[in-house]
N, C-alpha and C positions, 0 to 999 in steps of 0.2 A: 565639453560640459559648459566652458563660459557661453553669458550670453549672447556676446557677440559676435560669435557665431552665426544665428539667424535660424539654428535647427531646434526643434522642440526634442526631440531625442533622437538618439543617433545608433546605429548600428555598425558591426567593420560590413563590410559588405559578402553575400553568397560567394561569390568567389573570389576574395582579394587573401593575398598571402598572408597578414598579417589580421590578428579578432582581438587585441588586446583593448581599451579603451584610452583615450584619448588622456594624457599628464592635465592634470589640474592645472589650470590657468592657460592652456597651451592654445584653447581658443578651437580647435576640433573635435572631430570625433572618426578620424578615418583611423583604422590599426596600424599604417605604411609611418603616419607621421606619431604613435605613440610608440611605436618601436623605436624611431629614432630619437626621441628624447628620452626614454628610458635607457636604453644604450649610451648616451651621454652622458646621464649621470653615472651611471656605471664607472666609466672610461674616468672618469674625475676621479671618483672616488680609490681607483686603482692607482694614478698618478699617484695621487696625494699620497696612499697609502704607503707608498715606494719611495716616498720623500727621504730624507736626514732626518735626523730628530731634531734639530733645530728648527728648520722649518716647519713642521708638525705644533712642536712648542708656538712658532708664532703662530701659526693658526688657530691652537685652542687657545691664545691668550689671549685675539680677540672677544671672546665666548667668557672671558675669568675676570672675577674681580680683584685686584689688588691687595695683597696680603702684607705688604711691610709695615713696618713698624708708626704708630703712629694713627691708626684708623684712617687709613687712606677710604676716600666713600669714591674711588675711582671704581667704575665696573667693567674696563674692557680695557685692553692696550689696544693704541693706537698708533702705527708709525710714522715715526720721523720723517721720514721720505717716502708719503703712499706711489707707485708704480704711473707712471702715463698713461692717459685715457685716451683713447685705446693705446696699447701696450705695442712699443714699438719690436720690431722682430731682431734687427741688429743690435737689441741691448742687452748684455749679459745679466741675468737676473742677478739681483743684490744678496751676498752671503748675509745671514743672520746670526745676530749676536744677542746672547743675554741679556749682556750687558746696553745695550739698547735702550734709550731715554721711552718715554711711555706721552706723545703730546699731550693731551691731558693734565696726568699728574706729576710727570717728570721722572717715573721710579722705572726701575729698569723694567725688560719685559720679563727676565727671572724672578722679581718679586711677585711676577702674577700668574706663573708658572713653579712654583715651589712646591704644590699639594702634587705636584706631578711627576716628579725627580723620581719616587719610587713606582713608578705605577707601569703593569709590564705592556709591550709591543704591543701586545692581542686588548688589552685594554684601553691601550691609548689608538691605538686604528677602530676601537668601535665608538670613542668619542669623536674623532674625525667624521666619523659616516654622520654621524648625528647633527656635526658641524655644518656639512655638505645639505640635510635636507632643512636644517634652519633657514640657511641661505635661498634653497630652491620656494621654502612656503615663502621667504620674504619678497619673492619675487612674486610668485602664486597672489599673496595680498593685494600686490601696488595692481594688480593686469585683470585683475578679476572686477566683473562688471556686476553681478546679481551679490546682494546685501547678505543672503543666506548661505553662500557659500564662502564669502570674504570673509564671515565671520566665523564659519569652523577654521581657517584657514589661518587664523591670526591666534583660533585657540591652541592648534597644534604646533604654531609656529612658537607662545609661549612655553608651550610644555616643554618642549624640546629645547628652548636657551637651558629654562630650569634645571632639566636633565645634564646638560654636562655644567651649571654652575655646581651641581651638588654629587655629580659625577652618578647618580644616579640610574634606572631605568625605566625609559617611559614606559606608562599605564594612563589608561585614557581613562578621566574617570566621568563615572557615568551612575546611575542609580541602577543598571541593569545590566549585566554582562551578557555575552554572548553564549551559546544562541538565545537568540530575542522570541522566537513561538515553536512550539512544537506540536507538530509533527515538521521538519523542516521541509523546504521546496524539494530537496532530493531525498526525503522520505516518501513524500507526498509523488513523485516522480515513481517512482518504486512500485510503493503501495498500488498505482494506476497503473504498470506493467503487469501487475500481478493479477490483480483484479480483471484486466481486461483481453490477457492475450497469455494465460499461461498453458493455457489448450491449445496453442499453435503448436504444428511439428519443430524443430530445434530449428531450422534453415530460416522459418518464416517467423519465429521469435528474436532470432539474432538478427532481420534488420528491424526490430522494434527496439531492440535494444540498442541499435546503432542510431537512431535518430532520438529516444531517450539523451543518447552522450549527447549529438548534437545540438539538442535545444538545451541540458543545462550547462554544456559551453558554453553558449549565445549568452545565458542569465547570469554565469559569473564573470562577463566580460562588456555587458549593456553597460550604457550610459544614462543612468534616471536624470533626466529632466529636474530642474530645476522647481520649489514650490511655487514660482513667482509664477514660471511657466506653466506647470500644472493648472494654478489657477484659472490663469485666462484661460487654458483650455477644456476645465472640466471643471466651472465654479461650483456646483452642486455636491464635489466627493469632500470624503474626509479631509479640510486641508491639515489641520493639525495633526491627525494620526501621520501623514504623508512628512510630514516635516520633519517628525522625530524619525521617521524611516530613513529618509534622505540623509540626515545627522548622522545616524549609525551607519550607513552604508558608505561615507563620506571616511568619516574614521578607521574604521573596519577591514574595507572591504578595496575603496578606490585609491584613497592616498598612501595608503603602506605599500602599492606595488608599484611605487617611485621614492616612496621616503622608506630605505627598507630599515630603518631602525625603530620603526613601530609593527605591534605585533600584526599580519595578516589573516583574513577567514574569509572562505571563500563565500560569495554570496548565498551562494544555496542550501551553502550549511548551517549560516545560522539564523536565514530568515523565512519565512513561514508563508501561508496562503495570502495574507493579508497585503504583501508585498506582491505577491504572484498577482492580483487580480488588479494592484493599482498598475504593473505595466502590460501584463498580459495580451491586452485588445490594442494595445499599437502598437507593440510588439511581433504580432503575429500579423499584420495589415502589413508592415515593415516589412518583415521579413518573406513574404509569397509576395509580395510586391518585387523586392530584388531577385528574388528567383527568378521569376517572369521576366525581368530584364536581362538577364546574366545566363538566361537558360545553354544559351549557344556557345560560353565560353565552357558549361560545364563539362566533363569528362563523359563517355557513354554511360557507364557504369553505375554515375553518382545521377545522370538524371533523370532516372525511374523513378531513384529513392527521392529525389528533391521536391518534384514537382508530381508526383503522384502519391507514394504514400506520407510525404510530411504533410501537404496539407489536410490529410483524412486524418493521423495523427493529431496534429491542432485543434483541430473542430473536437474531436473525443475529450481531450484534457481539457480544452474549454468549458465543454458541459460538466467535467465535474468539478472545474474552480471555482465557476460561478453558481452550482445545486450547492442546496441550503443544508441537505442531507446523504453528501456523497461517502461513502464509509472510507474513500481512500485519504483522509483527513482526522480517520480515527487513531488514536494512538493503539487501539486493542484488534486494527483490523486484520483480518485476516487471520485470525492466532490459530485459528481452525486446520489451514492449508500450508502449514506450518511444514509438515513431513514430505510434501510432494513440489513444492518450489522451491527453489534458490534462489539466495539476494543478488541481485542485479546491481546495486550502488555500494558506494566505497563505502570506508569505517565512516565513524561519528567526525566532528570536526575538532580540530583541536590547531591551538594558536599556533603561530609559526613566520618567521621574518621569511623577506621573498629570499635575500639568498640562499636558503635553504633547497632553491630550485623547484616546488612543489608543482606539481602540474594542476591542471583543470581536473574536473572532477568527471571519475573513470566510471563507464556502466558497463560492465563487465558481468556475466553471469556463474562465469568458470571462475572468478576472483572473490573470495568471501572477505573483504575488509583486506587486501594487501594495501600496500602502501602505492600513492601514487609514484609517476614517472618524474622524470625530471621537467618542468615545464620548457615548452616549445612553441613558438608565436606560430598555430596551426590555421588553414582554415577550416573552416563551419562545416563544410563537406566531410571533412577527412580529421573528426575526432582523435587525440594524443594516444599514441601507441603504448603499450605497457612495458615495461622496458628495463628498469635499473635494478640491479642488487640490494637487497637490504643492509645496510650499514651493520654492526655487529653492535654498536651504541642501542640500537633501534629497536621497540619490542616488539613481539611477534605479534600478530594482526587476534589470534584466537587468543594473547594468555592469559587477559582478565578473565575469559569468558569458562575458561578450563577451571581457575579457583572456583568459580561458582557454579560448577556440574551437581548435577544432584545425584544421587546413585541409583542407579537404573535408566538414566541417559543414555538412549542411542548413541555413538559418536557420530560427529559430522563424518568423519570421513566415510564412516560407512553408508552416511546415506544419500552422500555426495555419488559413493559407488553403485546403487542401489538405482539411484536417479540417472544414471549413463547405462546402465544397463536395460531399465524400461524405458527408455525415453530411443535407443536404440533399434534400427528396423532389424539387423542382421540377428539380435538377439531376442527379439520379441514373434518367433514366427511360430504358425500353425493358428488352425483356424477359431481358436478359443481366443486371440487377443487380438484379431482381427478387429479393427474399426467399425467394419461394418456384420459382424456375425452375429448368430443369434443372441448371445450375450452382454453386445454394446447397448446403449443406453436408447430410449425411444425416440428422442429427439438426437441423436447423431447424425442420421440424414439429413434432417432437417437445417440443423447449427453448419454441417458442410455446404450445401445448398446455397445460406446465406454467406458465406466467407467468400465462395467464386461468385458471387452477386447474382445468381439464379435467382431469389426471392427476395425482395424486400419487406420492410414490416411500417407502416404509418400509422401516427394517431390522426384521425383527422376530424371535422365534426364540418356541419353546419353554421353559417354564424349571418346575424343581422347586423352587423357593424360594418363589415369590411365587405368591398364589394365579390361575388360569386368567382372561383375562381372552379374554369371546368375541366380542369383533374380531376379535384378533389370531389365534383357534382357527378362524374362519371363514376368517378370509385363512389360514392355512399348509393347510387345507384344500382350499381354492380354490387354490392355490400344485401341493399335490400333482396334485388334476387335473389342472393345466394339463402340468405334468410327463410326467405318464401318456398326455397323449393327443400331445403334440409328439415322446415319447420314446421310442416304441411297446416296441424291442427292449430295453428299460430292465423288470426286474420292477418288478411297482407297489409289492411289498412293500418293495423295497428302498428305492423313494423315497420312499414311507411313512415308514419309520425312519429316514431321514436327513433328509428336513425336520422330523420332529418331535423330531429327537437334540437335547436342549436345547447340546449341544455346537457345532450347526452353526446359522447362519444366513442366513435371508435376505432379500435387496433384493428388497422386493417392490412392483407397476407396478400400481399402484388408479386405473382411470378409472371414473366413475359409481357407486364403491363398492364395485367387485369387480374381483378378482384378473384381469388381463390376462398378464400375465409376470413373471419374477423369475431371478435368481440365487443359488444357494444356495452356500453356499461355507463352510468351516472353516477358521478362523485359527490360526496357528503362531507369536504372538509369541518365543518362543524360539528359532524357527530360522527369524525376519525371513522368514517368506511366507506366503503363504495360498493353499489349494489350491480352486479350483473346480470345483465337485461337477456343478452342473445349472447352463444357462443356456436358456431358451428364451419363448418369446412366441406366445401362443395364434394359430392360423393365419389366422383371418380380422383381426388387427389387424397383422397383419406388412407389410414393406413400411413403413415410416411413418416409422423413424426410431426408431424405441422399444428397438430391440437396443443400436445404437450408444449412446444418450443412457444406457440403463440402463447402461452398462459406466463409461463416466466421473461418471454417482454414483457407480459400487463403487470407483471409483480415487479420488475425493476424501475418499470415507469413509477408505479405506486412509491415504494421507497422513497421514489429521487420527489416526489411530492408528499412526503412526511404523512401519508395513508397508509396502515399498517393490516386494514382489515377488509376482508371481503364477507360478501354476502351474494347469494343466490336461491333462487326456486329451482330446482332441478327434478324434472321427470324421471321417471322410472327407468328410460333408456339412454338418463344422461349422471345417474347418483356415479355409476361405475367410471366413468371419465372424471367426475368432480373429484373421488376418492382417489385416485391415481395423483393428481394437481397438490394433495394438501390439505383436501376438505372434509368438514367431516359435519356429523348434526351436533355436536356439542358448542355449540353456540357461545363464543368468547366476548362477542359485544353485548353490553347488558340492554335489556329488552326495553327500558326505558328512551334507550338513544335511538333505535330505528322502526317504532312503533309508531306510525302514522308515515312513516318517512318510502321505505321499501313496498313496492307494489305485490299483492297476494294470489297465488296463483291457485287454483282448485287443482286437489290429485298431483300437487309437487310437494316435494319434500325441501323446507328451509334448511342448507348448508351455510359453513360460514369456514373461511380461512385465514389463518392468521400470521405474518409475514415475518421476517427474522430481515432487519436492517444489515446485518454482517454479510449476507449470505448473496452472491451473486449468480442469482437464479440460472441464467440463462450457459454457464460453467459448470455449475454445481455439480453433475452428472461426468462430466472427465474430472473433475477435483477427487470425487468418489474413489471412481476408477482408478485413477492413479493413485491413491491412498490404498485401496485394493490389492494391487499389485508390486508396492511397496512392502504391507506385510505380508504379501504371499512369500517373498521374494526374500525377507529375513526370519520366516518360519523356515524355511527351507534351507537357509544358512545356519539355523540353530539345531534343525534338524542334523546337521551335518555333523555340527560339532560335539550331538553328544553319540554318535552314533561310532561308540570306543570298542577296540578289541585291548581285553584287559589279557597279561601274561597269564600265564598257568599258574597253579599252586605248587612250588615247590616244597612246603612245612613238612610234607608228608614222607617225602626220601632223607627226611631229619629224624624219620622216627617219631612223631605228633600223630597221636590215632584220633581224636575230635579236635572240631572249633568250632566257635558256636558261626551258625548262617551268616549272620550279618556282619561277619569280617571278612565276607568275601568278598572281593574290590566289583563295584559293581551292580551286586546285588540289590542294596537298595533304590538305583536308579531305574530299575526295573519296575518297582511299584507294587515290592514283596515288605510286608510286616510281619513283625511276630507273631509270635500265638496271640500272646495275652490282649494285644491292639486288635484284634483281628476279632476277637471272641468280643471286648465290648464294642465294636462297627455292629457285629450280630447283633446283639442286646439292643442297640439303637434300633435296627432296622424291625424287630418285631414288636419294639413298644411302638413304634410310629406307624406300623402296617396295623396292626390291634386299633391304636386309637384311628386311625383313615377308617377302616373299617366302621367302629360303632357310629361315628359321626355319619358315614353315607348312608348306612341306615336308618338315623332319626333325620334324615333329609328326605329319604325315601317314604319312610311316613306321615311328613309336614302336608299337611292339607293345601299348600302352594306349589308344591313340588309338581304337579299333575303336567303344565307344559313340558317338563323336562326330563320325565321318563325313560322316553329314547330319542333316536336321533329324529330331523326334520326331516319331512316326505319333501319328497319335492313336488310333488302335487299339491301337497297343500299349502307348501311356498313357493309360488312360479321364480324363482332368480334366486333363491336365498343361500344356495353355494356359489353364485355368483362375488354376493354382499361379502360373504363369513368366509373367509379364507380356513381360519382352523375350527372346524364345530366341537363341539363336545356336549354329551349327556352324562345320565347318571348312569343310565345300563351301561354305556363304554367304562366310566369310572368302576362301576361293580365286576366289570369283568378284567380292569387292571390290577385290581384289587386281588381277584385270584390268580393272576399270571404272578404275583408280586412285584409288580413293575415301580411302585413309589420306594423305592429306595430312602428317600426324606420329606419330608414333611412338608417342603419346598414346588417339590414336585404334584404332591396332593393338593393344597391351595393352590397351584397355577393352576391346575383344568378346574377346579369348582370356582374360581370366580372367571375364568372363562366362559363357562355356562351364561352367567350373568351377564360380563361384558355385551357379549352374542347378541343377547336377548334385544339389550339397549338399544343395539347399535342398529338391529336391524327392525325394530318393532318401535311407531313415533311412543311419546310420553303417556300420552292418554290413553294407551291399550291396557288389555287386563293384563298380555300376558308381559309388560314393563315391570306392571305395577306386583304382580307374582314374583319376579325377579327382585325389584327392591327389598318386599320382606322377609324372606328366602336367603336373603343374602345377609340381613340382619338378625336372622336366627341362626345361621352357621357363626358368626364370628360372635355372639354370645357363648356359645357352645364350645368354640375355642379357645376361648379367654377363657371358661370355665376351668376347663381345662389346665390349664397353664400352658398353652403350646402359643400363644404369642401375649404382651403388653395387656394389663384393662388398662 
């Protein structure tokens, strides 16, 4: 960390045995040479501690002010005979005495040792320790080259006299304790296991989780650079924000795992993206740099994982430290997928001196918040094993979280079991939970296709700035054909000039190195949408999943650029694909914002979709699934458990000739009522079937009612069982009316404003029979507020 050194930041190296960082003032930054100083201090402080007590006493009396009588303004004892410099090996060290003059002020060295006489073993060895890092910052002060670090170094060097003149313990004070931002780096670490790889099978998520441990190793064992150094090399960034970073991580994070009498937190616990992004980009340059060097020292094993998936790893968490709107940075993310993934990182952080042995911070998915291991100078390769017993002092990892269950909480454990059982291939078989069966999700070919790198997806466009780059000319090339031949009644000229309008661009679908499909679209950051131009997928790759998977790329892209809305014209032979996506004709941007902006197509129908920022499109479909299968999977355990055989009734060889029904154990779980419950459910069901009734006949006779008489021809609507997944009329309502099918009144309002829905959804605004439907729908719910069967 000093800066004379010559290094702007320092990493321990890919493969050297030892990743701790470098002791303060020590002038490095290899782990080989912060091991051995750290171990030194140690070794002292063990000596010391195994002193006499006299010696001890002379120790802390250099640290004490003078207490005899008289207002001695003496603050330390000083001996009579300080040791030879350097300290010869043949000389028996000097026995200490009390009684001992003080050079200074003359008084013994028990008059400055008096506050001490009572104070026990285990108190007086933690003033010792505190002695030992006074000395080591005083050393740190004089050897240190950079102004900003000499000065935390002289601040903690005064806390720490303080602390044993008042016997005290240190607290660093500060205006803001730790952690300093939240969501922290190994939230934020997390949150981006989650969000990005929780659909992998368990084999290919636990090495993501193994290289998760290994990069926030690295980040609670880097060496931040100095601000002096920062400057010169990035005058443009925050320096201030940087400098109070640096302060806190100084106090925090780097000098307590040498001075262990101040409290320790590991980096990534209590600091935030803010810090993540100011080392991130030389960090990650850094560290594929040493790989690359080091690759041939690596193990077989480890260099698949180092040099193939850590830097695809890197590159991913890159793009969402530096997007403006990544949700793994939100504190509410994910709250959704809550029941089908497990935490992957430790508990919260909480203060703790080094001897206490804490390890690095554990990404474990089998480990819900246990405690870490004992720390072990590891390397980067091969993340701290999990390892030690819990102390019996120690709380258990769940017991806050148990006081504040709520009632009707799942327990973890269950659905810790629940998630090893579906997540399991031995216990997932038969062809209903098959991957790939009729059942799996549209884009699961698809999403697999892209994981073994069969398909890629690009955004790319046209641009007059930078010079022609011919991939990118060959793909919007290959883009336009595909265009051309999927979009017949489309001129070519026109999608000529708008794939290559450097204005628009497009998601394009690369299997084997050529254009298979794409979506071409132009963004409207100004009026928060973006319109879709062309979507389509060459004819013989269709079917596959490739439409659907292509559309939640363009939605995750949208997100990560703070566009929340789409918009499109969609044909007749394309509303059915849009409705599948998300889309619908209820139009959520207001018509002010994309009027004159959106291009108008004769005989399309304006769609529009509206995006949900939480929501990771291109997952969402195994999130489901595994949510699916989860409550299948505790229906089925509930099932079990009430599925009782109750004993026989012995009352009866007692001589008891009645009991009344429902004391028989049982019975009511059955879903048997009394008479008299039973007789007002009747009561209900014929005042509610009487009034369904009168009502569908003064609908029957509304002079609006005439569309909806009976059900649609399909002659007279080409596609319209297509659009309407559930139809309904009134003749079907008049003939459930005499089966007695509305049991509640619930049931009668869901099919009559169905009707309506129907009508909307499949007829534009300006038809008659919309506009039938609106006032039809405002004379029923007059008629039932008349009533009293719902609110005026």
């Amino acid at each position: 960390m000093s800066g004379s050194a010559g290094i702007q930041q320092g990493s321990p190296a890919i493969g050297a045995a030892g990743s701790a960082p470098a002791a303060p003032g020590a002038g490095g930054t290899e782990g080989s040479g912060a091991t051995v100083g750290s171990a030194r201090i140690a070794v002292k402080k063990a000596q010391l501690r195994s002193s006499p007590r006299p010696k001890k006493l002379e120790k802390l009396g250099v640290y004490s002010s003078c207490k005899a009588e008289g207002a001695c303004k003496c603050n330390s004892w000083k001996s009579q005979n300080p040791p030879p410099t350097p300290p010869r090996t043949d000389q028996q060290p000097n026995t200490v005495n009390l009684q001992d003059p003080c050079r200074s002020c003359s008084h013994t060295l028990g008059d400055h040792v008096t506050h001490l006489e009572n104070v026990s073993e285990e108190e007086m060895n933690r003033l010792l320790g505190i002695a030992l890092d006074v000395e080591y910052l005083n050393t740190c002060v004089h050897k240190e080259e950079d102004a900003d670090t000499k000065q935390v170094y002289f601040s903690l060097f005064k806390l720490l006299r303080k602390c044993i003149l008042q016997m005290g313990k240190p607290v660093v004070e500060a205006q803001e304790s730790p952690p300093f931002e939240k969501p922290s780096i190994e939230q934020g670490v997390n949150n981006f296991v989650q969000y990005k790889f929780s659909h992998l099978p368990s084999k290919e998520r636990q090495t993501i989780v193994e290289l998760a441990k290994m990069f926030l190793n690295q980040i609670n064992y880097w060496q931040l650079e100095t601000p002096s150094q920062r400057r010169r090399r990035a005058p443009a960034d925050d320096a201030a924000g940087y400098k109070v970073n640096y302060t806190r991580w100084l106090c925090y994070c780097n000098v307590p795992q040498f001075c262990d009498s101040l409290p320790r937190y590991e980096t990534t616990q209590i600091f935030g993206r803010t810090l993540l992004r100011s080392v991130f980009t030389v960090m990650r340059k850094q560290l594929l740099e040493q790989a690359r060097q080091e690759k041939d020292k690596l193990p077989p094993e480890k260099r698949t994982l180092i040099l193939t998936h850590f830097p695809k790893f890197l590159s991913m968490l890159e793009e969402e430290v530096y997007s403006h709107s990544s949700p793994i940075w939100s504190k509410t993310h994910l709250t959704f997928t809550s029941l089908c993934i497990m935490t992957v990182i430790s508990a919260p952080p909480v203060a703790r001196p080094l001897y206490y042995n804490t390890s690095p911070v554990s990404v474990d998915p089998s480990s819900c918040g246990s405690v870490s291991p004992a720390r072990k100078t590891a390397s980067v390769l091969e993340p701290s094993p999990g390892g030690q017993k819990r102390k019996p002092s120690e709380p258990l990892p769940h017991e806050e979280t148990k006081k504040l269950r709520i009632v009707g909480d799942i327990p973890m454990e269950l659905i810790n079991e629940v998630m090893a059982t579906i997540t399991d291939p031995a216990s997932m078989l038969g062809p209903e939970t098959s991957l790939l069966s009729a059942h799996s999700a549209r884009d699961e070919a698809a999403r697999l296709e892209e994981r073994r790198g069969v398909i890629e997806f690009h955004v790319i466009g046209n641009s007059l700035n930078q010079k022609p780059n011919k991939r990118i000319l060959m793909w919007l090339v290959g883009l336009q054909n595909v265009f051309s031949h999927q979009l017949p009644r489309m001129p070519k000229e026109y999608i000529t000039r708008l794939v290559f309008d450097p204005k628009h661009k497009t998601l394009s679908l690369i299997k084997d190195g050529r254009v298979i499909g794409g979506i071409c679209f132009r963004m409207f950051p100004s009026q928060s949408f973006t319109e879709i131009v062309f979507c389509a997928v060459t004819s013989n790759e269709q079917v596959k999943g490739y439409g659907t998977h292509l559309m939640n790329h363009l939605k995750e892209y949208h997100i990560k650029h703070d566009i929340l809305n789409f918009l499109t014209y969609a044909d007749e032979y394309a509303i059915g694909y849009f409705k599948k996506q998300g889309f619908s004709k209820d139009i959520k941007v207001p018509k002010a914002k994309y009027l004159g902006y959106i291009k108008d197509y004769e005989g399309a129908t304006l769609m529009g979709c509206e995006l949900n920022p939480s929501i990771p499109y291109t997952e969402f479909s195994v999130i489901i699934k595994k949510q699916k299968e989860i409550i299948k999977k505790l229906i089925e355990r509930k099932q079990a458990q009430i599925r009782k055989v109750y004993p026989g009734l012995s009352c009866f060889k007692e001589g008891v000739r009645q009991i009344p029904i429902e004391s028989i154990p049982g019975i009511r779980e059955t879903g048997w009522k009394p008479v008299g419950e039973g007789y007002a459910h009747t009561r209900m069901h014929t005042r509610t079937h009487s009034l369904s009734n009168a009502h569908t006949h003064q609908l029957v006779s509304h002079q609006n009612a005439w569309p909806f008489m009976e059900p649609v021809k399909k002659t007279e609507a080409p596609g319209y069982y297509q659009v309407i997944r559930f139809p309904m009329d009134l003749k079907t309502m008049s003939e459930r009316l005499k089966s007695r099918y509305y049991t509640t009144r619930k049931l009668f309002m869901a099919d009559m404003q169905r009707i309506f829905t129907n009508c909307r959804e499949y007829n534009p605004p300006e038809s008659e029979y919309y506009k039938c439907a609106n006032l039809l729908e405002k004379f029923f719910y007059t008629k039932i507020k008349e009533a009293g069967l719902i609110e005026k």
